[in-house]
Gaussian input, Z-matrix of N, CA and C with variables (Angstrom, degrees):
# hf/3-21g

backbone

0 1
 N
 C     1     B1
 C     2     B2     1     A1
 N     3     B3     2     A2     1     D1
 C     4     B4     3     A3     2     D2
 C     5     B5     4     A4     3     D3
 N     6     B6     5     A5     4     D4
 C     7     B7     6     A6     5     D5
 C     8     B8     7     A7     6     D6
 N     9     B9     8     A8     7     D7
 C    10    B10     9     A9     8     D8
 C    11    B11    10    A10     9     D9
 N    12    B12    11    A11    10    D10
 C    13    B13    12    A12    11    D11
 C    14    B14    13    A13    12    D12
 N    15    B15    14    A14    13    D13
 C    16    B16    15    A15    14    D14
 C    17    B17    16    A16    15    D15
 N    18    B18    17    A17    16    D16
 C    19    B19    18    A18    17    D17
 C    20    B20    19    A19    18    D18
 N    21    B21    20    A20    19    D19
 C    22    B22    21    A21    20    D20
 C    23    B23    22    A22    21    D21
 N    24    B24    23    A23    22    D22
 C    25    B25    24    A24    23    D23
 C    26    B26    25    A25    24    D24
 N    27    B27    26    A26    25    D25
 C    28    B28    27    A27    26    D26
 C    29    B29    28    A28    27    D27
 N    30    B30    29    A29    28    D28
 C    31    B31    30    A30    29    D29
 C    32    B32    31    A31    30    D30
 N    33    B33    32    A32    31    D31
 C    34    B34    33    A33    32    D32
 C    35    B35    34    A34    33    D33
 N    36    B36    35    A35    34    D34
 C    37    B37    36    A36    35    D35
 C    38    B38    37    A37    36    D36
 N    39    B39    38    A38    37    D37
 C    40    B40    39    A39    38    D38
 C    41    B41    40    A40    39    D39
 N    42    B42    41    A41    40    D40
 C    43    B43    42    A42    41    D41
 C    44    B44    43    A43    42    D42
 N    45    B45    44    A44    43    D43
 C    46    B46    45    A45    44    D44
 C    47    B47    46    A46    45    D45
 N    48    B48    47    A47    46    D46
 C    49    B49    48    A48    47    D47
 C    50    B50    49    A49    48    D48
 N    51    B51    50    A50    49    D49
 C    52    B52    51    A51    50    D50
 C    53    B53    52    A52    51    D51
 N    54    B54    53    A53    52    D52
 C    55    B55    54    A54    53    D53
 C    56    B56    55    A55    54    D54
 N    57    B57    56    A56    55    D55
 C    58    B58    57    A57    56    D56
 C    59    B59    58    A58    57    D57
 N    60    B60    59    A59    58    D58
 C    61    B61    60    A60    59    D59
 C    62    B62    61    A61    60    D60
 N    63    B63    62    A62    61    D61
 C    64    B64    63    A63    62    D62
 C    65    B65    64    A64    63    D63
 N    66    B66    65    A65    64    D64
 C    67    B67    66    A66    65    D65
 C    68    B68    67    A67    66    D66
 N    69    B69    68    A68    67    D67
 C    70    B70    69    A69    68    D68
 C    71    B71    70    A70    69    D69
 N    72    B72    71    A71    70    D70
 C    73    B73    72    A72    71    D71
 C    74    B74    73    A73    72    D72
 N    75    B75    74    A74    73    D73
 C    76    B76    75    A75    74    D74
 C    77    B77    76    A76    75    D75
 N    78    B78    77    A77    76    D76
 C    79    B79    78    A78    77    D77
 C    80    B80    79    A79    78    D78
 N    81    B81    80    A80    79    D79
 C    82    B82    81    A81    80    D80
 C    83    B83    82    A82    81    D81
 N    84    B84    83    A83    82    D82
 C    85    B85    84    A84    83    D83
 C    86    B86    85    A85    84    D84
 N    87    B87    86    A86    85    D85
 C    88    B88    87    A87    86    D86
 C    89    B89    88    A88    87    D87
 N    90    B90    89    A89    88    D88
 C    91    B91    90    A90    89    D89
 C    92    B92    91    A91    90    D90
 N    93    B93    92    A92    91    D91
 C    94    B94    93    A93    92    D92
 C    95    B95    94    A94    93    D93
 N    96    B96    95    A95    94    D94
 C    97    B97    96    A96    95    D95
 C    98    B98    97    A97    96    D96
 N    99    B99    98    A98    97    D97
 C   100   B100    99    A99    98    D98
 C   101   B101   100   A100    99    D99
 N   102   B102   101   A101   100   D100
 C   103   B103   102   A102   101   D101
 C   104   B104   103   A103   102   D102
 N   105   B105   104   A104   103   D103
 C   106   B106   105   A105   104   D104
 C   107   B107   106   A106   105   D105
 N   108   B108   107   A107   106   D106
 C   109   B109   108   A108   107   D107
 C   110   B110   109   A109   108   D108
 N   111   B111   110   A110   109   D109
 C   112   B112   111   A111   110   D110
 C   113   B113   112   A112   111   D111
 N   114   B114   113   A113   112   D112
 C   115   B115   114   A114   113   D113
 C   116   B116   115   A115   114   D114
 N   117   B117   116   A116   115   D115
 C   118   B118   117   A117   116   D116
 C   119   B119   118   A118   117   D117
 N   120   B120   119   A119   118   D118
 C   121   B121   120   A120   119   D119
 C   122   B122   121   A121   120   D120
 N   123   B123   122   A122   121   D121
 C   124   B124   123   A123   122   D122
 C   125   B125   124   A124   123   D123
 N   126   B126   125   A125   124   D124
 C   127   B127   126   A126   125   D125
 C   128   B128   127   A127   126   D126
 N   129   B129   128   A128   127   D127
 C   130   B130   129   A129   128   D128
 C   131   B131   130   A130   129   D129
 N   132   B132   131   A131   130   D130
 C   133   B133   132   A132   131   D131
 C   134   B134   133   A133   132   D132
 N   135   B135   134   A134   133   D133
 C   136   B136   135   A135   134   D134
 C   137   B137   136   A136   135   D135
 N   138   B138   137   A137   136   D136
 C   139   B139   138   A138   137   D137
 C   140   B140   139   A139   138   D138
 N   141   B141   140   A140   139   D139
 C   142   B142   141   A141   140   D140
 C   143   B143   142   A142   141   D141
 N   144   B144   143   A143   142   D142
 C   145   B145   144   A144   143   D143
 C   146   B146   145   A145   144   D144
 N   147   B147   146   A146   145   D145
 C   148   B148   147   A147   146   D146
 C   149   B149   148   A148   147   D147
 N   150   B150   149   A149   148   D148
 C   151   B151   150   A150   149   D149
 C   152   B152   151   A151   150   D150
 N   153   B153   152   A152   151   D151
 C   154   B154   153   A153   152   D152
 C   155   B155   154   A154   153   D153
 N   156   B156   155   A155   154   D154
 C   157   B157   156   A156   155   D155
 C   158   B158   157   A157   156   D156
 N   159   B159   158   A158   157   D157
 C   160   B160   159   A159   158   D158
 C   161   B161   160   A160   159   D159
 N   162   B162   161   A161   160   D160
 C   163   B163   162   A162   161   D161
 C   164   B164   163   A163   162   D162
 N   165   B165   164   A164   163   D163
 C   166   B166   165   A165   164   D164
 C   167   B167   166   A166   165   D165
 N   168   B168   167   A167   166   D166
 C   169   B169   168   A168   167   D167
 C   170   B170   169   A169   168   D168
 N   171   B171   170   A170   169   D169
 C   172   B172   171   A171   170   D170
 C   173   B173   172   A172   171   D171
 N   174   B174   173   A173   172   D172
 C   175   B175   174   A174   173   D173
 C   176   B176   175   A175   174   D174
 N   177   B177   176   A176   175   D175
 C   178   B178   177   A177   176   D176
 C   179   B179   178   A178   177   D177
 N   180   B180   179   A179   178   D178
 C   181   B181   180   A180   179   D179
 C   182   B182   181   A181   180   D180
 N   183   B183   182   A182   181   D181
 C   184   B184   183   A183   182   D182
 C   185   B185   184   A184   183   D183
 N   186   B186   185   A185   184   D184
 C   187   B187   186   A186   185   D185
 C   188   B188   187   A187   186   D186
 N   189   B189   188   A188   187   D187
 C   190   B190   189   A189   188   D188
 C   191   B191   190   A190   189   D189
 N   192   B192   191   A191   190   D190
 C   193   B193   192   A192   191   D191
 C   194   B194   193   A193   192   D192
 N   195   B195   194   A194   193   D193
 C   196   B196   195   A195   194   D194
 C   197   B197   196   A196   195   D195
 N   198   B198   197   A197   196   D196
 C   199   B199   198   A198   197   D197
 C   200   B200   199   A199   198   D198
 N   201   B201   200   A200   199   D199
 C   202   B202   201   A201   200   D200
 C   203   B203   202   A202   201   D201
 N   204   B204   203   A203   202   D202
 C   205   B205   204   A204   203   D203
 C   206   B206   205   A205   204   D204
 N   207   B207   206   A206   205   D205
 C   208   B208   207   A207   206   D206
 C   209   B209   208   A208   207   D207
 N   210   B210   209   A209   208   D208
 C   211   B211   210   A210   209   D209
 C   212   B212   211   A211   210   D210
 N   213   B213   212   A212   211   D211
 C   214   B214   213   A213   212   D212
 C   215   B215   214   A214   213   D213
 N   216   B216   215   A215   214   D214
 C   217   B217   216   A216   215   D215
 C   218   B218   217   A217   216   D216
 N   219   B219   218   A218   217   D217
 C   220   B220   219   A219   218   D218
 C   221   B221   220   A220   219   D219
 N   222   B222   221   A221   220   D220
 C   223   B223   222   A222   221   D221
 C   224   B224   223   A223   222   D222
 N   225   B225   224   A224   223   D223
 C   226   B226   225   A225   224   D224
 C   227   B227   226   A226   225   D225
 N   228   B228   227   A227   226   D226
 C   229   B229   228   A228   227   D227
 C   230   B230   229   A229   228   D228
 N   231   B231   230   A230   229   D229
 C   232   B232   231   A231   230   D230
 C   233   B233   232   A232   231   D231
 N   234   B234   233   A233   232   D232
 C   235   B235   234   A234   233   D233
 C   236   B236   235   A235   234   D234
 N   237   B237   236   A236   235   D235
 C   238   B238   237   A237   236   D236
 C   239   B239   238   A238   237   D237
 N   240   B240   239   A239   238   D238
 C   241   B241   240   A240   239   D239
 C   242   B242   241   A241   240   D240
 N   243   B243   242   A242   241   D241
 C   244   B244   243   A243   242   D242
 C   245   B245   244   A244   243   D243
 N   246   B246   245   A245   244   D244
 C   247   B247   246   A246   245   D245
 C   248   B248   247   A247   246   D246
 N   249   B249   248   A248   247   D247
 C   250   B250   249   A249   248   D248
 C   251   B251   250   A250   249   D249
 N   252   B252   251   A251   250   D250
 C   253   B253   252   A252   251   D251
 C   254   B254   253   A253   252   D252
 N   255   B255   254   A254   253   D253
 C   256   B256   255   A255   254   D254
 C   257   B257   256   A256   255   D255
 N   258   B258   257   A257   256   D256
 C   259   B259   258   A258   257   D257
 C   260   B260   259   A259   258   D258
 N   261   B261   260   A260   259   D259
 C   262   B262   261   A261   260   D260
 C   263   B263   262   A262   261   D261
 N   264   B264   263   A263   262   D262
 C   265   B265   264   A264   263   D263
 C   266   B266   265   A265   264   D264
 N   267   B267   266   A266   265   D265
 C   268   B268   267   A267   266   D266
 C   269   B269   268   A268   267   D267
 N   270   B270   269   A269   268   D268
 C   271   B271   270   A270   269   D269
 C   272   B272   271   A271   270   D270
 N   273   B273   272   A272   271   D271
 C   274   B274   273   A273   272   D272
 C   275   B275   274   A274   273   D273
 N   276   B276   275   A275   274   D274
 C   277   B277   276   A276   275   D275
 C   278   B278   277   A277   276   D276
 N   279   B279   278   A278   277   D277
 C   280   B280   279   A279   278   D278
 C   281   B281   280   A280   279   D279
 N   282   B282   281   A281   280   D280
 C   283   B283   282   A282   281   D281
 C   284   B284   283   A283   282   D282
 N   285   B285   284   A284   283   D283
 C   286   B286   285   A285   284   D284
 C   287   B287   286   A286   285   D285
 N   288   B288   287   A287   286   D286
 C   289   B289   288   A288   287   D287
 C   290   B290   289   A289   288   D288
 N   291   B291   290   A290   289   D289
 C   292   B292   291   A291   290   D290
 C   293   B293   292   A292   291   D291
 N   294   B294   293   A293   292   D292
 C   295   B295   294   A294   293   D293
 C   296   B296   295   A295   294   D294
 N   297   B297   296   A296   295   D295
 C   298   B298   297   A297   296   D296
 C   299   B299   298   A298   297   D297
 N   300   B300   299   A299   298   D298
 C   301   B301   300   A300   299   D299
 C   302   B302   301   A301   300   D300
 N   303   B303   302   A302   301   D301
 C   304   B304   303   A303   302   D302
 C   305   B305   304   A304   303   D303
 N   306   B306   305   A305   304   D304
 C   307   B307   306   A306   305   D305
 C   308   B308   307   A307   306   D306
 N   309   B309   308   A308   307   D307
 C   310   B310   309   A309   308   D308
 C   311   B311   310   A310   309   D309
 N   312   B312   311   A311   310   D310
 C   313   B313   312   A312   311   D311
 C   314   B314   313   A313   312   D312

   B1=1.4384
   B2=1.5272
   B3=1.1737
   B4=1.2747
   B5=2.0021
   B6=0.9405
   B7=1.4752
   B8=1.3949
   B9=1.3063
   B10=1.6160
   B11=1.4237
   B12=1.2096
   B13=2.0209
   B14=1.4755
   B15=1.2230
   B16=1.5562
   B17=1.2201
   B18=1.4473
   B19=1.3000
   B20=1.5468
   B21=1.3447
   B22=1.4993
   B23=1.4293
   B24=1.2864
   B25=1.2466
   B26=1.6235
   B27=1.5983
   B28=1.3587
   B29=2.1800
   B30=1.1063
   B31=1.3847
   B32=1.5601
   B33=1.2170
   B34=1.3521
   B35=1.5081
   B36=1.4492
   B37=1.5554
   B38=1.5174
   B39=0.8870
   B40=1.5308
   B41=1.6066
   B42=1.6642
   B43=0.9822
   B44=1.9265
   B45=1.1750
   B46=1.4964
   B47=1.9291
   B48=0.9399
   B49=1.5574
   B50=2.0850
   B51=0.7298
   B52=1.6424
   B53=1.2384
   B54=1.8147
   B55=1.2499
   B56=1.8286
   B57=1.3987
   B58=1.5038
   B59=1.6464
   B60=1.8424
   B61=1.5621
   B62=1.2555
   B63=1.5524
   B64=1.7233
   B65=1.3943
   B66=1.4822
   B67=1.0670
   B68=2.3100
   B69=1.3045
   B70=1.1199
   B71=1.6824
   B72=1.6215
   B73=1.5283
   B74=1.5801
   B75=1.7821
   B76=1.1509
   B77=1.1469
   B78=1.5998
   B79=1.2797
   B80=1.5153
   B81=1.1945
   B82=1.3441
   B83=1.6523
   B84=1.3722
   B85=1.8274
   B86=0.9486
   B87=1.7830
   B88=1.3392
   B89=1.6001
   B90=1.3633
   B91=1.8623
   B92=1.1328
   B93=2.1055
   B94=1.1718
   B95=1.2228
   B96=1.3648
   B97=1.7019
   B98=1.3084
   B99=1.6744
   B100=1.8794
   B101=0.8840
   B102=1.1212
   B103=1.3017
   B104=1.6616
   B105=1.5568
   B106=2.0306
   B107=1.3674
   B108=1.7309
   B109=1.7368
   B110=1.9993
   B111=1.5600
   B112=1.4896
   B113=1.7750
   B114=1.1378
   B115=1.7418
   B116=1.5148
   B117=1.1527
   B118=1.6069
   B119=2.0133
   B120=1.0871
   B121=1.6224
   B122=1.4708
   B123=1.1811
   B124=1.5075
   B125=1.5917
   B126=1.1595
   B127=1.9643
   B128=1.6095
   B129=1.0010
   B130=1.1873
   B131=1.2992
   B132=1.5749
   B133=1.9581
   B134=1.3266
   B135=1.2640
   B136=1.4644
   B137=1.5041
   B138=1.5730
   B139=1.3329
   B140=1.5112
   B141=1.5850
   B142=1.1472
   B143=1.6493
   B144=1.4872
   B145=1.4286
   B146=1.3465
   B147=1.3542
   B148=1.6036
   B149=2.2695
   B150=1.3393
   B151=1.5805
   B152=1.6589
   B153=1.4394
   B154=1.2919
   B155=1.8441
   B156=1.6317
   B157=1.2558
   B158=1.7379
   B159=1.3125
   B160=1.3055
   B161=1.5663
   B162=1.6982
   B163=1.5530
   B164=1.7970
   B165=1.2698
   B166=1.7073
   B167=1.8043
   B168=1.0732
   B169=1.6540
   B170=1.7631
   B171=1.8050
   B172=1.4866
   B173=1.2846
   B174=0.9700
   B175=1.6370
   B176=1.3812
   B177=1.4378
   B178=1.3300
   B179=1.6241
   B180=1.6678
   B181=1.3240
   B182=1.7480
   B183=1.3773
   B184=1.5036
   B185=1.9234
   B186=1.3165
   B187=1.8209
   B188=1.5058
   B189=0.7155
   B190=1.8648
   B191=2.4447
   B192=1.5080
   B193=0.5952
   B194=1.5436
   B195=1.3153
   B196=1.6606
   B197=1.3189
   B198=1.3198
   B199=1.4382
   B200=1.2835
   B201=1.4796
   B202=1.3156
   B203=1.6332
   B204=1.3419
   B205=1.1959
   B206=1.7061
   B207=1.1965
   B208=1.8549
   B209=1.6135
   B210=1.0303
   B211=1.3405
   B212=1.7277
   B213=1.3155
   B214=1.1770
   B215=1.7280
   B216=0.9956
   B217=1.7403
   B218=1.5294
   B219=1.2947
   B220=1.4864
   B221=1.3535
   B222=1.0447
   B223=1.7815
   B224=1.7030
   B225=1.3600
   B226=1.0219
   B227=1.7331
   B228=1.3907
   B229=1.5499
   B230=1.0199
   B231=1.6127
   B232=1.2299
   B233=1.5184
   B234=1.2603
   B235=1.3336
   B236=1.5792
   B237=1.2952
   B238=1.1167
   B239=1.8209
   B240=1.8652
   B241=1.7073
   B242=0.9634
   B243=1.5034
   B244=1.3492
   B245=1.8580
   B246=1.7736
   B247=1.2148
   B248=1.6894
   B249=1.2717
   B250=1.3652
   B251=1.5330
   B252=1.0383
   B253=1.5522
   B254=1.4581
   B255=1.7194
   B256=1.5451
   B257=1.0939
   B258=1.3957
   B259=1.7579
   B260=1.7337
   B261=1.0870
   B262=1.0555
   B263=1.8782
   B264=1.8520
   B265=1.4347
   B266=1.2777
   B267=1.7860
   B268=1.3705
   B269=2.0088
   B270=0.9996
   B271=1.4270
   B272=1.7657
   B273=1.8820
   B274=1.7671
   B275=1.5686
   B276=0.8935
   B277=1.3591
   B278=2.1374
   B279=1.0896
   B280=1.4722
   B281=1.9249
   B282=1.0416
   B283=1.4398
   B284=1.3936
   B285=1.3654
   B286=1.4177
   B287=1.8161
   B288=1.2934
   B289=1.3829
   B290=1.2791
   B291=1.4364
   B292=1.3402
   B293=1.2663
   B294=1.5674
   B295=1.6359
   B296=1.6003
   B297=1.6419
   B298=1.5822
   B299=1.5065
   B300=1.3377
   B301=1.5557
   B302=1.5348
   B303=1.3898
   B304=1.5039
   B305=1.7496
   B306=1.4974
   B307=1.3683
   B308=1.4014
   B309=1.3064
   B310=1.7585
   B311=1.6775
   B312=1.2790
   B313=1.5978
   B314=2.0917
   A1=108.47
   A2=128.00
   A3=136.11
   A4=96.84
   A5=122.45
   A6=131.37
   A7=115.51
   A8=137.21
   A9=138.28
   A10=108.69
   A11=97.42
   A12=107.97
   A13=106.19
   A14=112.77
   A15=113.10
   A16=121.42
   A17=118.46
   A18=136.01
   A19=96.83
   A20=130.69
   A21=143.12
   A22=104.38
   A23=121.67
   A24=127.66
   A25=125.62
   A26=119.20
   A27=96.49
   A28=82.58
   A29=129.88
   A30=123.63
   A31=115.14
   A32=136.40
   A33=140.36
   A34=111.74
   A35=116.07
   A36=122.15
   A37=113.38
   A38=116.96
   A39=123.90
   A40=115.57
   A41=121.00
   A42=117.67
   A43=90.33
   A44=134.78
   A45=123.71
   A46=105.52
   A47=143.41
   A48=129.09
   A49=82.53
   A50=122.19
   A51=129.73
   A52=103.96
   A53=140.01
   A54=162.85
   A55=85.36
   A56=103.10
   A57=119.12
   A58=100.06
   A59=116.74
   A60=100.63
   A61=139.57
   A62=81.42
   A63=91.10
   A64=121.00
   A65=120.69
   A66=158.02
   A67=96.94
   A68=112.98
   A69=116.56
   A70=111.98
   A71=115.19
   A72=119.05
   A73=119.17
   A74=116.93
   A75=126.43
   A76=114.00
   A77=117.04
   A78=120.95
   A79=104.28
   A80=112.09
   A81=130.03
   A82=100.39
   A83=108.46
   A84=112.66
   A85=115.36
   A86=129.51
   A87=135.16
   A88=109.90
   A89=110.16
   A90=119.62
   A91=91.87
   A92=91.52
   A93=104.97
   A94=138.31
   A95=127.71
   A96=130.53
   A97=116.29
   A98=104.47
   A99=111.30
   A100=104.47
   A101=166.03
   A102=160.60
   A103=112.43
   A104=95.33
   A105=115.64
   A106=103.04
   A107=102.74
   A108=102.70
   A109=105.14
   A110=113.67
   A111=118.59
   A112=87.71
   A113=121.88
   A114=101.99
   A115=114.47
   A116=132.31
   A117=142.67
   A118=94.44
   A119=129.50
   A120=104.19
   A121=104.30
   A122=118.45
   A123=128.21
   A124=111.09
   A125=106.46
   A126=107.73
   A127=104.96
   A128=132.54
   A129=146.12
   A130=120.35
   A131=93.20
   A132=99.63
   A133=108.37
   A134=154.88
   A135=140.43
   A136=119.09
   A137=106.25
   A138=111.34
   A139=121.94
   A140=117.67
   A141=127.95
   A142=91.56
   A143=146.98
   A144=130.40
   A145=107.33
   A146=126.50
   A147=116.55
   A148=107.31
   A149=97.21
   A150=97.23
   A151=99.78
   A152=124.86
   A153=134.43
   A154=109.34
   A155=115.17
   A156=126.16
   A157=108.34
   A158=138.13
   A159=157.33
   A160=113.89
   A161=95.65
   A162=111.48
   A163=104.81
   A164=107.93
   A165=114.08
   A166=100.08
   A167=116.17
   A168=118.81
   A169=99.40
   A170=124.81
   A171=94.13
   A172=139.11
   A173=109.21
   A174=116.52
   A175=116.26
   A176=107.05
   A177=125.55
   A178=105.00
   A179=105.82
   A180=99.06
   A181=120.89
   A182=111.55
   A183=96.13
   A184=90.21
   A185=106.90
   A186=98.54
   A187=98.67
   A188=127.17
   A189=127.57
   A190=85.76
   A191=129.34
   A192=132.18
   A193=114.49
   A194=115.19
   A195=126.95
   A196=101.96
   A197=143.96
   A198=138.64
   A199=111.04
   A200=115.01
   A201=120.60
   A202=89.68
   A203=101.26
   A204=128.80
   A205=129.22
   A206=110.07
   A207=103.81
   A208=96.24
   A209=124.52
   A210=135.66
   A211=124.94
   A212=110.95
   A213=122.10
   A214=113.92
   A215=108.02
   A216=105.46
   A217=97.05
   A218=122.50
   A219=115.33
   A220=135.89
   A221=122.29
   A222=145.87
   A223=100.41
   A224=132.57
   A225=131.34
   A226=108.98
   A227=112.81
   A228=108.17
   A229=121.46
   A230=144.63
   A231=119.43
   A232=126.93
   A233=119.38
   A234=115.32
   A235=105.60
   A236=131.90
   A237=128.08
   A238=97.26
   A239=103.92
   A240=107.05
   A241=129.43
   A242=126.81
   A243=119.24
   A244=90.83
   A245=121.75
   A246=145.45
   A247=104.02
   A248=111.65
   A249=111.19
   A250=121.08
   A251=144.45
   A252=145.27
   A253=100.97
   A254=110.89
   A255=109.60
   A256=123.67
   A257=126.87
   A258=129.20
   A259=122.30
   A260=117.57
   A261=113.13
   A262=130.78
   A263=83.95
   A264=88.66
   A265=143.75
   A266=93.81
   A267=117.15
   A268=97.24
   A269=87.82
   A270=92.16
   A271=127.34
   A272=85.40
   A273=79.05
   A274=105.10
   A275=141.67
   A276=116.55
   A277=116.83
   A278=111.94
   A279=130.84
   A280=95.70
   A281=127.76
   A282=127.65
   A283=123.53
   A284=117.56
   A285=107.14
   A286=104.16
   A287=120.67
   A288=107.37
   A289=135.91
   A290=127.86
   A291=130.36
   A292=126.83
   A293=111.91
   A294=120.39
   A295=103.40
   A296=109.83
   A297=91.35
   A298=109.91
   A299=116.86
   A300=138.88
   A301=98.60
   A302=104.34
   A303=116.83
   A304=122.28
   A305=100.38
   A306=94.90
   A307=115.22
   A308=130.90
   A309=128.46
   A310=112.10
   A311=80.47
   A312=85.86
   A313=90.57
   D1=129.62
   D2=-155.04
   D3=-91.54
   D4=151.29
   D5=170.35
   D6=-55.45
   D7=122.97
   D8=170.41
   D9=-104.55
   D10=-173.39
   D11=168.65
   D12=-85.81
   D13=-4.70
   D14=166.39
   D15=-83.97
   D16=-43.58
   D17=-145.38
   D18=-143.81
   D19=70.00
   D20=-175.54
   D21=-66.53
   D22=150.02
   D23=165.11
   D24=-66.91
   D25=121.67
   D26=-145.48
   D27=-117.13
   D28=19.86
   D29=173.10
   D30=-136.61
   D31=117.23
   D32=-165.29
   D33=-115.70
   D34=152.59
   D35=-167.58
   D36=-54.85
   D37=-38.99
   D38=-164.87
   D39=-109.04
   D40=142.48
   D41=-132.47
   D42=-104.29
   D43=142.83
   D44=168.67
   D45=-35.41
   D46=-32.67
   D47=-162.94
   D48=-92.32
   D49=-53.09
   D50=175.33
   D51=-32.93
   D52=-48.29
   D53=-100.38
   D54=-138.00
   D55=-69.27
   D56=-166.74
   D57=-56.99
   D58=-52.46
   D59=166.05
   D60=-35.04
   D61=-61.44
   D62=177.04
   D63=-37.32
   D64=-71.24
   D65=177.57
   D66=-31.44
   D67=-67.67
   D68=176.65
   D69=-55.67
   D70=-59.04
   D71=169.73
   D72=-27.40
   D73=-30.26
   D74=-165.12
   D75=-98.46
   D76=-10.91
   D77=158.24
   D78=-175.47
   D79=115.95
   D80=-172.18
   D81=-51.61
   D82=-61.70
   D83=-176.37
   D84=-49.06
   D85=-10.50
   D86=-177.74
   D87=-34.26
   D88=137.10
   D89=167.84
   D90=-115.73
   D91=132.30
   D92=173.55
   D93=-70.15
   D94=-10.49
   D95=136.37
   D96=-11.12
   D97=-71.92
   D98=176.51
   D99=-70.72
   D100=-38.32
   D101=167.48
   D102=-26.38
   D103=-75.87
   D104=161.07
   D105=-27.61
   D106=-61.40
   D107=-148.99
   D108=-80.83
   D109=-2.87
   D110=-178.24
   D111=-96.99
   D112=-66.43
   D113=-170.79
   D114=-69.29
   D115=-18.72
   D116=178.09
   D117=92.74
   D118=42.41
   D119=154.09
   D120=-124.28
   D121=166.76
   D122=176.57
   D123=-36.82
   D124=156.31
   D125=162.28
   D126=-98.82
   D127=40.27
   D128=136.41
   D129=-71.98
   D130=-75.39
   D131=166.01
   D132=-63.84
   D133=-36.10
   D134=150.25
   D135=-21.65
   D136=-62.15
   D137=174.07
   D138=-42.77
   D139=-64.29
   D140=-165.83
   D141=-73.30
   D142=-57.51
   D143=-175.02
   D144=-51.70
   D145=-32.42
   D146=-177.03
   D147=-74.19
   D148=-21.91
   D149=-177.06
   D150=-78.00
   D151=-42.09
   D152=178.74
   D153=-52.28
   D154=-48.57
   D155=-178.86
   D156=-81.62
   D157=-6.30
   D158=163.27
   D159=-72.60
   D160=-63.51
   D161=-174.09
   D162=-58.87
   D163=-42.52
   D164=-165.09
   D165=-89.70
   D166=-6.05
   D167=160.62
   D168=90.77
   D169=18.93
   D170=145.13
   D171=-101.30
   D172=25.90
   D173=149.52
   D174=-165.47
   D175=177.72
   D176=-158.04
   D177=-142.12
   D178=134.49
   D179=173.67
   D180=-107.17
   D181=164.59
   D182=-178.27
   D183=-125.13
   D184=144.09
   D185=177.65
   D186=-76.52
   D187=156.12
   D188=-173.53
   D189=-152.69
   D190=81.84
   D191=169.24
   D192=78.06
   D193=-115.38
   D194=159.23
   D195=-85.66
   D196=-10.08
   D197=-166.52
   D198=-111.64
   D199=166.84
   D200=176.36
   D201=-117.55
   D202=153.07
   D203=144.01
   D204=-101.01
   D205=137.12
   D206=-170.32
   D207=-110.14
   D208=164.24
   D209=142.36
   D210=-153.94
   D211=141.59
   D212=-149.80
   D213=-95.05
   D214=154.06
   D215=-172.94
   D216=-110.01
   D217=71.56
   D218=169.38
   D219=-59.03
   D220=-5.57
   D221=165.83
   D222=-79.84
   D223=-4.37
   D224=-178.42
   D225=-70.01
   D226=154.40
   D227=175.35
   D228=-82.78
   D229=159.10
   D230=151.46
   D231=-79.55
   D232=154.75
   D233=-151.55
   D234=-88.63
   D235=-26.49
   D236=-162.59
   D237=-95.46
   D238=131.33
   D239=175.93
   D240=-25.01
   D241=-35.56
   D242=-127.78
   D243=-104.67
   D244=-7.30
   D245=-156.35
   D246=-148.72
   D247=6.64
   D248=169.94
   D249=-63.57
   D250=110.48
   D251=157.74
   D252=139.76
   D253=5.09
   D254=169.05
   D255=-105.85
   D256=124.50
   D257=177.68
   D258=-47.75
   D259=123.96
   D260=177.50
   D261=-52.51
   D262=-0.19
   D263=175.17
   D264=-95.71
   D265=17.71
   D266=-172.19
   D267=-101.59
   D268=-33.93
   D269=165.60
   D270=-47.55
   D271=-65.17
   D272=178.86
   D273=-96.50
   D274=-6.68
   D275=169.95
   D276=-69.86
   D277=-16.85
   D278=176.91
   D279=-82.61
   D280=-32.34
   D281=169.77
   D282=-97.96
   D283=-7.56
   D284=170.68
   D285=-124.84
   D286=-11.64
   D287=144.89
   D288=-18.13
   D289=-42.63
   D290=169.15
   D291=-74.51
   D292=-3.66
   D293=173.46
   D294=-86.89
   D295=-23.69
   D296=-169.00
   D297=-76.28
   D298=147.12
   D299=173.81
   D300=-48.53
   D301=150.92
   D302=179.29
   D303=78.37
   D304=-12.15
   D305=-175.90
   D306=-54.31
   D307=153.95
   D308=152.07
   D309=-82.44
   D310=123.16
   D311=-171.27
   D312=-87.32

């Protein structure tokens, strides 16, 4: 049964830590506030998915004043078998492709 305005689709392809990459890849200076307020969950759960993506080594922060800076380890694997031996950089470059200028939509 396909999704209506009644009956919205309530599960989407991509996972919040999937969401939070992206989201950082698109601008490293990103605050995790905007981050929360661009996918819709708390910056709580921002916080803890960015300690989860830190702890497991795809990214790294630098303090840059009051700010963080992120940067991303795109040579990283993905963690789950079934996608094991693929870089996570096939991921976001296929999701932020549509931000670069000139595309044909």
């Amino acid at each position: 049964m396909p999704a209506s305005d009644d009956h919205p689709a309530t599960w989407t392809f991509l996972t919040h830590h999937a969401r939070v990459l992206v989201e950082i890849a698109r601008d490293p200076d990103v605050r995790l506030r905007d981050i929360a307020a661009s996918i819709g969950i708390t910056e709580r759960a921002v916080q803890n998915i960015v300690s989860d993506l830190y702890r497991d080594g795809y990214l790294t922060r630098e303090r840059i004043g009051r700010r963080n800076r992120y940067s991303l380890d795109l040579d990283r694997q993905f963690r789950h078998p079934t996608e094991a031996g693929l870089p996570v950089r096939l991921l976001i470059e296929l999701l932020i492709a549509r931000d670069r200028p000139g595309r044909d939509d």
